[in-house]
C-alpha positions in Angstrom: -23.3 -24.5 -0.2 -23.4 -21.5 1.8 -22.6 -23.2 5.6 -19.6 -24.7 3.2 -18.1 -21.8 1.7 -18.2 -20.2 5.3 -16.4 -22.5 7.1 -14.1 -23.4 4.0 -13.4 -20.0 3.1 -10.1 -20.9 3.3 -10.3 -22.4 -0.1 -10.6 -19.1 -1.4 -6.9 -17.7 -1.5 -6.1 -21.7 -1.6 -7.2 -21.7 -4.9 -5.2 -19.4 -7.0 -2.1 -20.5 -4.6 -2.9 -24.4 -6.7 -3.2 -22.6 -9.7 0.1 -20.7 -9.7 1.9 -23.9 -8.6 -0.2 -26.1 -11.5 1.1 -23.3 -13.8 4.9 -23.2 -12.5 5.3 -27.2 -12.6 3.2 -28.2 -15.0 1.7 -26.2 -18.0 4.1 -23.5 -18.3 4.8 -24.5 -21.4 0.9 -24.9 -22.6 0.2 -20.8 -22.6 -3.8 -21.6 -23.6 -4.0 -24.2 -20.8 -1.9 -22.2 -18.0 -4.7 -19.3 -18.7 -7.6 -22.2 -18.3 -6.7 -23.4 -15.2 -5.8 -19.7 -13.6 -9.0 -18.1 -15.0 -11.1 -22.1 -13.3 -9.5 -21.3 -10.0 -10.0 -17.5 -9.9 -14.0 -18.0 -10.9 -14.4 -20.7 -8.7 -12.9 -18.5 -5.9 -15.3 -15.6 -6.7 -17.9 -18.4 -6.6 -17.1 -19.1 -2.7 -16.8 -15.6 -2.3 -20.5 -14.4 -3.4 -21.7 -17.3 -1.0 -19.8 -16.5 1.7 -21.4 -12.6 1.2 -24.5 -14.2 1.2 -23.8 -16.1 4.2 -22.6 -13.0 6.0 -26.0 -11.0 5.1 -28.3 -13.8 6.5 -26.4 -14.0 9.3 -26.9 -10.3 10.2 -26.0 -9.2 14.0 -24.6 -12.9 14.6 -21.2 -12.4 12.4 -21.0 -7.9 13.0 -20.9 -9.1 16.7 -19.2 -12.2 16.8 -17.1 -12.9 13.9 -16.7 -16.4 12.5 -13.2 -17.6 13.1 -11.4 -20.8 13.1 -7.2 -21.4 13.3 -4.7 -23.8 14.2 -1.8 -22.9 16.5 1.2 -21.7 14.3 4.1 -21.5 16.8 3.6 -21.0 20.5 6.1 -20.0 23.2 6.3 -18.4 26.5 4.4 -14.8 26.4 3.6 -15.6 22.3 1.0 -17.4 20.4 0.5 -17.1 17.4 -2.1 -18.9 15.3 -2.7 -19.4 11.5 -6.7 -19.6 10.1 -8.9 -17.8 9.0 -11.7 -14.4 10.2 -14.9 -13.8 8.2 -16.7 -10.9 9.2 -18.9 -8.4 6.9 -15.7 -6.2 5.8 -13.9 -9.4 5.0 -16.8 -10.6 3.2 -17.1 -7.7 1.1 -13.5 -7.6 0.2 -13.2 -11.3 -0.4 -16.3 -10.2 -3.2 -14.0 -7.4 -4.6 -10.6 -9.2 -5.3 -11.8 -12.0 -6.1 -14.5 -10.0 -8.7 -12.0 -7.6 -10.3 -9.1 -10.1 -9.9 -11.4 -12.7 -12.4 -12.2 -9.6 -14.6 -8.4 -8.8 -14.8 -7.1 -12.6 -16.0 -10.0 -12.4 -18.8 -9.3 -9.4 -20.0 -5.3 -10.4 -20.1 -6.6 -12.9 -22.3 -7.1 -10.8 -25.4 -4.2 -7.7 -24.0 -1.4 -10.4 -23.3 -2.1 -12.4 -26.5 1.0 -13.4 -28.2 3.5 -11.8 -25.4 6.4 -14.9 -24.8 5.7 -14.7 -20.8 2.1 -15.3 -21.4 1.8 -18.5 -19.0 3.9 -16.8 -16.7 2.1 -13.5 -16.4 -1.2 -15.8 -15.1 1.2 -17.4 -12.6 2.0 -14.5 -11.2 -1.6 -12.7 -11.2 -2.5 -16.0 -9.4 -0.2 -15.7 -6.9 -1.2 -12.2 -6.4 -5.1 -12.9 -6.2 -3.5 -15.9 -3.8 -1.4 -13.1 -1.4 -4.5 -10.4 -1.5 -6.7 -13.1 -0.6 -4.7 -14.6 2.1 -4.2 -10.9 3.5 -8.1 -10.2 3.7 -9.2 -13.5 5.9 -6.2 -13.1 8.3 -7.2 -13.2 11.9 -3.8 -11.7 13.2 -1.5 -9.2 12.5 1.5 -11.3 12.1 0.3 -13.7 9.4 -1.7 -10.3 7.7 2.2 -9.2 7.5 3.3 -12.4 6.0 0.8 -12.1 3.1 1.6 -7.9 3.0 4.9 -9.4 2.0 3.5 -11.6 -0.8 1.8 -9.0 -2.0 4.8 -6.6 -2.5 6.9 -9.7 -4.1 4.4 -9.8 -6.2 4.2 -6.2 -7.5 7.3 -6.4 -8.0 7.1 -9.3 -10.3 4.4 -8.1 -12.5 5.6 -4.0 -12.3 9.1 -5.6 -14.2 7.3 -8.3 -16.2 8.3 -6.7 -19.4 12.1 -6.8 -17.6 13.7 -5.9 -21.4 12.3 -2.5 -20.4 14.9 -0.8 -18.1 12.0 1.6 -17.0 9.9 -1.2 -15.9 12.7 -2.6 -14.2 13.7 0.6 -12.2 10.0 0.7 -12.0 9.8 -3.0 -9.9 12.6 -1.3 -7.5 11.5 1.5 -6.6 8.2 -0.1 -6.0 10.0 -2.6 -3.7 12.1 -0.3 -1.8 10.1 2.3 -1.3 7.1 0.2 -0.1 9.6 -1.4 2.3 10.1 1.6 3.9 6.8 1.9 4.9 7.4 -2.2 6.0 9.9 -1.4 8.3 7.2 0.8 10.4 4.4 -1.8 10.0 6.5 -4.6 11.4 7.8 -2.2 14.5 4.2 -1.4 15.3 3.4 -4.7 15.4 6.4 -5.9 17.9 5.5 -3.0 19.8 1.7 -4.3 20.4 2.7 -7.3 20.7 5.4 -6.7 23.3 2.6 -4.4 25.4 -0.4 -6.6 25.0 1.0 -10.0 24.4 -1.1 -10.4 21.5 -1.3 -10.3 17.7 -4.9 -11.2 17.4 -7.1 -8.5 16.0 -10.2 -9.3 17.9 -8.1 -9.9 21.5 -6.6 -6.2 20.2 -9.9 -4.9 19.7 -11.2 -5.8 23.1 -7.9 -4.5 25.2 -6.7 -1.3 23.1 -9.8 0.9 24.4 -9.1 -0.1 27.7 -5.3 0.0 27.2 -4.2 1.2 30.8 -5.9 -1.9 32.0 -3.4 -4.5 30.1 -0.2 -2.3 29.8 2.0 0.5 31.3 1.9 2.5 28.1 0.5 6.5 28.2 -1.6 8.0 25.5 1.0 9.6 24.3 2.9 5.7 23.9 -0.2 4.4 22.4 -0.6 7.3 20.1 3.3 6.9 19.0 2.3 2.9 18.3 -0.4 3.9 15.8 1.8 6.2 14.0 4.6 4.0 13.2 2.0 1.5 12.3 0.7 3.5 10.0 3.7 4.3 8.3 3.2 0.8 6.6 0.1 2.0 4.8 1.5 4.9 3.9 3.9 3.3 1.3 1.2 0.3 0.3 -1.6 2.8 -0.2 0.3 5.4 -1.6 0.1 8.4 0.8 2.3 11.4 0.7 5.5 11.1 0.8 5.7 7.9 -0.2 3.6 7.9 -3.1 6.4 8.0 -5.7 6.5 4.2 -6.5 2.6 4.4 -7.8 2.4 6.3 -11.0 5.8 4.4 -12.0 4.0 1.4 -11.7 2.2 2.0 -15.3 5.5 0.2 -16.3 3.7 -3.0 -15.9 1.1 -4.0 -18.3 -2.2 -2.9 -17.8 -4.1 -5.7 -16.8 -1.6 -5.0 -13.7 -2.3 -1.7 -13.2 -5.6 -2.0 -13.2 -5.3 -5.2 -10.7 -3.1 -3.2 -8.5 -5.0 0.4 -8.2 -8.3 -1.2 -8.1 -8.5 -4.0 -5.8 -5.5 -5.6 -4.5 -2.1 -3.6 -2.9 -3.1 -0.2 -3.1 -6.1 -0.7 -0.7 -4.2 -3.2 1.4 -3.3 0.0 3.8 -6.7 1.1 3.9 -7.6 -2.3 4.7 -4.9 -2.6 7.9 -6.4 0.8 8.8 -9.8 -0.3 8.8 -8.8 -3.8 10.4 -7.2 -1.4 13.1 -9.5 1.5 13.7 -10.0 1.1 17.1 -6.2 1.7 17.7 -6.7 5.0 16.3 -10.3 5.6 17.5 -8.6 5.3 20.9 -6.1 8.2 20.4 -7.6 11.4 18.7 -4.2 12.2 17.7 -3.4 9.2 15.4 -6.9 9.7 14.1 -6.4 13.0 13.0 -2.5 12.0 11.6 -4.7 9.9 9.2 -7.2 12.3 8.2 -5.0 15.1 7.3 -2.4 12.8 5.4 -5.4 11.4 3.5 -6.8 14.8 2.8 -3.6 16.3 1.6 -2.8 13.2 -0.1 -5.9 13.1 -2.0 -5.7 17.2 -3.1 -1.4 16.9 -3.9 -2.0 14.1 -6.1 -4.9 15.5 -8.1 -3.3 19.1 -8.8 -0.3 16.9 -10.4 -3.5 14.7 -12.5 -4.4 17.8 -14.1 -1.4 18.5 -16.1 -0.6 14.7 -17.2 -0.2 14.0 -20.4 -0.7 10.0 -20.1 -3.8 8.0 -19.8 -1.8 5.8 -17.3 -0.4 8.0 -15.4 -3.5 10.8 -15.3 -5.4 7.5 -13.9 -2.4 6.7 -11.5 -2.3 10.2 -9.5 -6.1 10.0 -10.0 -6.1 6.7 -7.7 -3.4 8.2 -5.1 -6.3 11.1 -4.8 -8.9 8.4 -4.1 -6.9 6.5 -1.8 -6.6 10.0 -0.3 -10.2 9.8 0.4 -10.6 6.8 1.9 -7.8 7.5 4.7 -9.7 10.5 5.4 -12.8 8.7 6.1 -11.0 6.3 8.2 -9.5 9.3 9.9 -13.3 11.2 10.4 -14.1 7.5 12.1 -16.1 6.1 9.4 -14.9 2.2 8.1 -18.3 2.3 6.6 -17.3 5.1 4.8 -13.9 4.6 3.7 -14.8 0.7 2.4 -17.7 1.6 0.7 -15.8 4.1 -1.5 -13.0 1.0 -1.4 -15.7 -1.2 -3.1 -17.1 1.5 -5.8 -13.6 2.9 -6.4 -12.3 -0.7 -7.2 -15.4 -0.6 -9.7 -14.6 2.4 -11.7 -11.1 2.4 -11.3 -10.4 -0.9 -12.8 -13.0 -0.2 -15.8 -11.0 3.2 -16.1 -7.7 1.4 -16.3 -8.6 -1.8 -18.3 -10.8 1.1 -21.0 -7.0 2.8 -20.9 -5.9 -0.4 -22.1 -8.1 -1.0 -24.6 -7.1 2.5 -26.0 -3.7 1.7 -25.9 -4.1 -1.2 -27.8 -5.7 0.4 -30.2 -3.4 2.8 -30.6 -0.5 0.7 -30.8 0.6 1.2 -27.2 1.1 5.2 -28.1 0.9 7.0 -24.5 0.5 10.2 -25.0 -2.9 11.7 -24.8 -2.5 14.3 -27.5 -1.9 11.9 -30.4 -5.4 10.6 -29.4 -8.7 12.5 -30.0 -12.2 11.2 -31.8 -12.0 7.5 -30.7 -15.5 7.7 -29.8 -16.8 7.0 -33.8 -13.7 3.8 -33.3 -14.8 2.1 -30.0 -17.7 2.7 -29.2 -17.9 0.1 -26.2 -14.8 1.3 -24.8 -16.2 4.9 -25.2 -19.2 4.4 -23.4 -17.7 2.5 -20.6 -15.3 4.7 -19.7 -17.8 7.7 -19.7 -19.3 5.9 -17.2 -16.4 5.6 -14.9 -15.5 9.2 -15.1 -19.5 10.1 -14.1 -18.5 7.7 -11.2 -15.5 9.1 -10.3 -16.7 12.3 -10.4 -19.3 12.1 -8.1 -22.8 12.1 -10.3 -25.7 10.8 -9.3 -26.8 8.2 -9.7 -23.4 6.5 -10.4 -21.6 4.7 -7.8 -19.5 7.2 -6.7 -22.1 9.8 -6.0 -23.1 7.5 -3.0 -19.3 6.4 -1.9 -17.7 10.1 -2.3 -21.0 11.9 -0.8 -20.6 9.6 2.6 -17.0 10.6 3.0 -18.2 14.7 3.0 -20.8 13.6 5.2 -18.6 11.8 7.9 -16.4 14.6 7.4 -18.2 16.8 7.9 -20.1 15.7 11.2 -16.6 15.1 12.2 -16.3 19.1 12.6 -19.8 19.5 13.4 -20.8 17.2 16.3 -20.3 18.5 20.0 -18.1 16.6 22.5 -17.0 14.3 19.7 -14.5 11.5 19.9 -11.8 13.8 18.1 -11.8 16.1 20.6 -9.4 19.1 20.6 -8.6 18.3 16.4 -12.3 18.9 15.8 -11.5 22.4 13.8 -9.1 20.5 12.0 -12.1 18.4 9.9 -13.4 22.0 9.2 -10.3 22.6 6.6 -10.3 18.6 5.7 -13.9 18.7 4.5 -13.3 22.0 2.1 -10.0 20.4 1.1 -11.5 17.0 0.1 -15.1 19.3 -1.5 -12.5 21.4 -3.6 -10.3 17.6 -5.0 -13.7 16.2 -6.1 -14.4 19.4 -8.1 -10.3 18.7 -9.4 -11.2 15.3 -9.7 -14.2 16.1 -12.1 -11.9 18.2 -13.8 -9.0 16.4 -15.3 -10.8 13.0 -15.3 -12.8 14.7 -18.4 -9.8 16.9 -19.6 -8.7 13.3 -20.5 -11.8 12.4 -21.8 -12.9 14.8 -24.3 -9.0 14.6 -25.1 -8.8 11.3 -25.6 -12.3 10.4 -27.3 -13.4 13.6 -28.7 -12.5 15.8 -31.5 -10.5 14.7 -34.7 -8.1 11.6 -34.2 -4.6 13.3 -34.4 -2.0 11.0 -34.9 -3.0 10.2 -38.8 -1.0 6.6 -39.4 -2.9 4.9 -36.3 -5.8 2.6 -37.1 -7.8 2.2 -33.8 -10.3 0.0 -33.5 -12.9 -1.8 -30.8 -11.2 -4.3 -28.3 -12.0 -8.2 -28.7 -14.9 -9.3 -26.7 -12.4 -11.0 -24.1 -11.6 -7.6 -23.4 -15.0 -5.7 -24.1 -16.8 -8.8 -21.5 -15.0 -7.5 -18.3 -15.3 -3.1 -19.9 -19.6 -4.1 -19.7 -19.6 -6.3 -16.8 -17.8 -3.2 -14.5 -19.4 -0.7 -16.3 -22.6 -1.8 -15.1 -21.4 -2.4 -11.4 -20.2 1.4 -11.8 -23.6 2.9 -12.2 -25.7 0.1 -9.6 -22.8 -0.4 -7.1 -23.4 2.4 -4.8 -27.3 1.8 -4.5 -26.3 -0.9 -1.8 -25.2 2.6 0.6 -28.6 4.0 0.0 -30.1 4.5 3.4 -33.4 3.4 2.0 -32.9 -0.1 2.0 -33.5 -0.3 5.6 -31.6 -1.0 8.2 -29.7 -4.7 8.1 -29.5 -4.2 4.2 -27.9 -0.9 3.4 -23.7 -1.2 3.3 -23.7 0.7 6.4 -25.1 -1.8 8.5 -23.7 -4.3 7.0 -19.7 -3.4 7.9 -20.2 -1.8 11.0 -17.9 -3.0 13.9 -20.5 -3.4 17.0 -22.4 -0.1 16.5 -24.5 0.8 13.5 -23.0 4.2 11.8 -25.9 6.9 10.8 -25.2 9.5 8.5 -28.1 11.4 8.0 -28.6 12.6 4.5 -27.4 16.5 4.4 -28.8 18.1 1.4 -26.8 21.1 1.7 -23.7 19.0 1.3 -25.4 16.4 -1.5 -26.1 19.4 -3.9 -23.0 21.3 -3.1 -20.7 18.4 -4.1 -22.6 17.3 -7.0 -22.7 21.3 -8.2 -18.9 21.2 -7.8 -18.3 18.1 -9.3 -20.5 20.0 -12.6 -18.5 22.8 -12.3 -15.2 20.7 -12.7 -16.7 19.0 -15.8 -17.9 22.2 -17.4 -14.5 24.0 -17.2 -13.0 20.8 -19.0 -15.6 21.1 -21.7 -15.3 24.5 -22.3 -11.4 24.1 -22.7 -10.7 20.9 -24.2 -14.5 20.2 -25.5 -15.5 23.2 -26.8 -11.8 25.1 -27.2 -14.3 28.4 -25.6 -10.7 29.0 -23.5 -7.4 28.2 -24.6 -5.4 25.5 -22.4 -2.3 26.8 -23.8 -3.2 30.1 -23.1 -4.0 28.8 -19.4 -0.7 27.2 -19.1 1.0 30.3 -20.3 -0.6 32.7 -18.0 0.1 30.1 -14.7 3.6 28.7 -16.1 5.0 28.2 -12.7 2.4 26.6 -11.2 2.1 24.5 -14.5 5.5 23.4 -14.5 5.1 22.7 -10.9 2.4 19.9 -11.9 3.7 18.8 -14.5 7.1 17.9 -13.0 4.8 16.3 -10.2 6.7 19.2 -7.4 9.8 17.7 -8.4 9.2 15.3 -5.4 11.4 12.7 -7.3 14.0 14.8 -8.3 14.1 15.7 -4.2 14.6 12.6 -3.3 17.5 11.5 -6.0 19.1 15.1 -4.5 18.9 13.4 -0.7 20.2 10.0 -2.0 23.1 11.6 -3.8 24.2 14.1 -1.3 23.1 13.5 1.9 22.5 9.1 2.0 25.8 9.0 -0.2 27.5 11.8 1.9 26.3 9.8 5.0 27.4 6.7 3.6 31.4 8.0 2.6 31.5 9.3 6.1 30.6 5.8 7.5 32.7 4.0 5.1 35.7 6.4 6.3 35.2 5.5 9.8 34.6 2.2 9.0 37.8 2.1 7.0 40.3 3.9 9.0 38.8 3.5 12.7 36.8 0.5 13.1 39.1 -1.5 10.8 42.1 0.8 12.5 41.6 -0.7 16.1 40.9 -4.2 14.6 44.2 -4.2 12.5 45.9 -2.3 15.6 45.2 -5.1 18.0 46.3 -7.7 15.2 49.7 -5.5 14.4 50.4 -5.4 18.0 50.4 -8.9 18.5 52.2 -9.4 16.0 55.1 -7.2 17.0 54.4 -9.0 20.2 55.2 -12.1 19.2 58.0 -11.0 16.9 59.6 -9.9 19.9 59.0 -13.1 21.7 60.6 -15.4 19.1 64.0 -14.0 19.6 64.4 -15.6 22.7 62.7 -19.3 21.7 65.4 -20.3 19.5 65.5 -23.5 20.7 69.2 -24.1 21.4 69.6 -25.9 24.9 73.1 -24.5 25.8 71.2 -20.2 25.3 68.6 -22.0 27.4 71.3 -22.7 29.9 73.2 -19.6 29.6 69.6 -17.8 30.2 68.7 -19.9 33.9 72.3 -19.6 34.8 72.2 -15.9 34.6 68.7 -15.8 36.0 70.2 -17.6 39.3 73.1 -15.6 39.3 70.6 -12.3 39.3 68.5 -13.8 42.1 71.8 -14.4 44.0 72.9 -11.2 43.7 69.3 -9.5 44.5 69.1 -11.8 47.8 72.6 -10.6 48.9 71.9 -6.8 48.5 68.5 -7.3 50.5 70.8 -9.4 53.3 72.6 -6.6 53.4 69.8 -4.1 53.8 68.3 -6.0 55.9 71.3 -5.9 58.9 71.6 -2.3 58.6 68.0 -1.9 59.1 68.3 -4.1 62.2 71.6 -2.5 63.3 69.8 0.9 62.9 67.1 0.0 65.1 69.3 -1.4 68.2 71.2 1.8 68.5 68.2 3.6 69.1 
């Protein structure tokens, strides 16, 4: 079974793609049987998915080294090949394991959250297509057909952000989602031309072979390469979220939350990080680029959770919360650590989508009410859903032993030896990862923060909105709360150095050289104290009311109003749109108008005239004809007889002298 889910791990995406055609064709109108066969596919998927893990693990050194990796020829022509197949490796593997988990998890749980909606057989179509275009991204061997599945991927955000299209926020929601990610596009798909034009290749492992020895293959300069990698990385910027084009994310809690959760956990947020860490050595080989991503992840991380603190909706507190993480893992990417960034990818996508699918369940309860402060003492009402998500916040916050503790403690680490380390590869931006690793130590003790704030909030306390009735989830949705809960508080034992090497995560997605991180105690007790620190603040405010939150807001008003209106980064960019794109766009319009269209109607007008002219004398009437050569002659007559003439004189002239 295992040899056949290797080499067929192309089934994997193929799956869910049958399954959303089965669905579209066949049983839309059959709602229960539409979920049955999109809930068979994505199991059997996860199936393939846990053997081809298992497969990857036994195979040790042989896959790290030499990836397994079949394909067919896609098109071919002179100076481009491009082929179509399939690349399993141990970080493929391991993500292959995470959609295909969380994404099965997801479609269950829709099964008690979407019950009764109209669209019901077309919301599985569409989460099946998006398992599908997530899948099909992870195995690709090449950037090109990685781009065609990034596509899919944004098509279907958009699909499932505006599923409840009636809303007219959801469905400014599904645009701004769609354009602003395609911003990002437009630099992903000029990186790739640009590789492809100075290597002659899209292939990631040809890539990773002739980018560190790139003055070998091309004419480009470090400073060409390093411009490559940053308009590369403009793609993950908008896909993962990072600053300044994180804007689309927390608007996408328009969709329902089964989506949310599927799209902050484990699919198209982390499809940057994933092109990142497909391409690390591109930015390995350039400090520069490398250090571009480390400070926009640590910024991004710290922006987004001083706007978490002041959010009023479980959504939207969890949105900013995941911009922070993603934050995180572009920073370890950045400090040179895939192990790093894809182990906190794999706990995050744990916590995260328990955290998102608990928010759910509350909403539910609460009859879709969003706002935290109608909430309070839901802990004596669902109990499950209670426990569950106190979990994920331990996680998130970086408590041992939950799975975060392990994931969030590596990135300090890696960080931190970044700054450390003499003659490392960072070079001259090595005093940079000093102010990185305090910015990213003084997030997780935010993080900590407002991740309880909502907590004790939200399930604490006296329940304040008296004419709501909450009560516990059905088990379709409790089954998936339990199952991630528990992969919350075990999932990060697989980092723990002591299972040896060629067992712990570290060995197993390293990329040709085994990444050691020494435990540093100093750093493991400094982080977890933080992280205590955060929570204790939140209990003495909104647990135990020891200091007044309105009090605080009052005393910091402008830096409250600052967070609360998320820096006004939104209202920035309508300001741009409106005066400076629309400006921009009159002025074009007006040259457009009046010149362009001015020399085009010129040339037409003076033709015109032209031949208006013209036609006077093609009337047609043999005897003007006539009249007209007749005259002609008589002209030519007269013009030979004066140059006789002139002609006799000028010989005359010249025999008297």
């Amino acid at each position: 079974m295992i040899d056949f889910a290797l080499h067929n791990a192309w089934l994997i995406p193929l799956l869910p793609a049958i399954a959303f055609l089965l669905i579209v064709l066949v049983f839309r109108p059959l709602p229960k049987a539409s979920a049955f066969v999109a809930i068979t596919a994505m199991l059997i998927s996860f199936i393939l998915a846990i053997h081809v893990g298992i497969g990857v693990i036994q195979a040790g050194d042989a896959f790290v080294e030499h990836p397994l990796k079949y394909a067919v020829t896609w098109f071919e022509m002179s100076g481009l090949k491009i082929e179509m197949g399939v690349q399993i490796d141990p970080t493929s593997a391991m993500m292959l394991f995470v959609v295909a988990l969380v994404a099965s998890l997801v479609q269950i749980y829709s099964l008690g959250y979407m019950h009764g909606d109209p669209g019901f057989a077309n919301f599985f179509a569409y989460l099946s297509l998006f398992a599908m275009s997530m899948l099909g991204l992870v195995i690709a061997p090449n950037l090109l057909q990685m781009f065609v599945f990034w596509e899919l991927v944004g098509l279907c955000s958009y699909l499932l952000i505006g599923f409840w299209w009636h809303k007219y926020s959801a469905r400014e929601a599904a645009k701004k989602a769609f354009i602003t990610t395609r911003t990002g596009d437009f630099g992903l798909l000029l990186g790739i031309l640009l590789l492809q034009i100075n290597f002659g290749t899209l292939d990631l492992q040809e890539l990773g072979r002739m980018i560190p020895n790139f003055t070998e293959y091309t004419t480009l300069t470090l400073g060409g390469l390093t411009a490559i990698a940053a308009i590369l990385f403009l793609g993950p910027i908008g896909k993962s979220g990072q600053f300044p084009l994180h804007v689309w994310l927390p608007d996408a809690m328009e969709g329902p939350t089964p989506v949310s959760a599927l799209i902050h956990a484990a699919t198209m947020v982390v499809a940057g990080v994933y092109l990142v860490g497909r391409t690390l050595i591109l930015f390995k080989t350039v400090p520069g680029a490398m250090a571009f991503v480390a400070f926009m992840g640590a910024f991004t991380a710290m922006f987004a959770a001083s706007i978490a603190i002041t959010q009023t909706e479980m959504k939207k507190i969890l949105a900013y919360s995941t911009v922070s993480q993603l934050g995180y893992m572009m920073l370890a990417l950045g400090a040179g650590s895939l192990t790093a960034s894809m182990f906190h990818l794999m706990t995050h996508a744990f916590f995260k989508a328990l955290m998102f699918l608990g928010a759910g369940s509350v909403l539910h309860a609460m009859h879709n009410e969003a706002n935290i402060w109608k909430y309070g003492g839901l802990k004596k009402y669902m109990p499950i859903t209670y426990w569950t998500f106190l979990i994920g916040c331990l996680a998130i916050a970086g408590i041992f032993p939950f799975a975060g503790f392990f994931s969030k403690d590596l990135i300090l680490e890696v960080v931190w030896a970044a700054s450390t380390l003499s003659g490392h590869a960072h070079g001259p931006f090595q005093g940079l990862y000093t102010v990185l690793y305090i910015m990213a130590a003084v997030t997780a003790m935010m993080t900590a923060f407002y991740m309880f704030r909502m907590f004790f909030i939200c399930f604490h306390g006296e329940l304040r909105d008296k004419h709501a009735h909450p009560h516990e989830s059905p088990f379709s949705m409790a089954l998936p709360l339990v199952v991630l809960g528990f992969l919350s508080v075990v999932g990060g034992l697989v980092g723990w150095p002591g299972l040896g090497e060629g067992k712990a995560f570290g060995y197993f997605v390293r990329l040709g050289e085994f990444e050691v991180v020494h435990a540093n105690w100093f750093l493991i007790i400094s982080s977890t104290v933080l992280a205590l620190i955060g929570i204790g603040g939140a209990m003495a405010v909104y647990l135990k009311g020891a200091i007044s939150h309105e009090a605080i807001a009052k005393k910091f008003a402008p830096l409250y109003k600052l967070s609360f209106n998320k820096f006004y980064i939104d209202e920035i960019y309508l300001w741009l749109i409106h005066n400076v794109l629309d400006g921009l766009g009159k002025l074009l319009w007006w040259v457009d108008l009046k010149i362009v269209d001015g020399i085009v109607d010129g040339v037409g007008q003076g033709a015109k005239i032209t031949g208006s002219s013209l036609r006077r004398i093609q009337t047609g009437q043999l005897q003007q004809y006539a009249l007209i050569l007749f005259a002609g002659i008589v002209i030519l007559v007269i013009i030979m007889g004066f140059a006789d003439t002139s002609l006799a004189k000028l010989s005359l002239l010249g025999g008297v002298r």
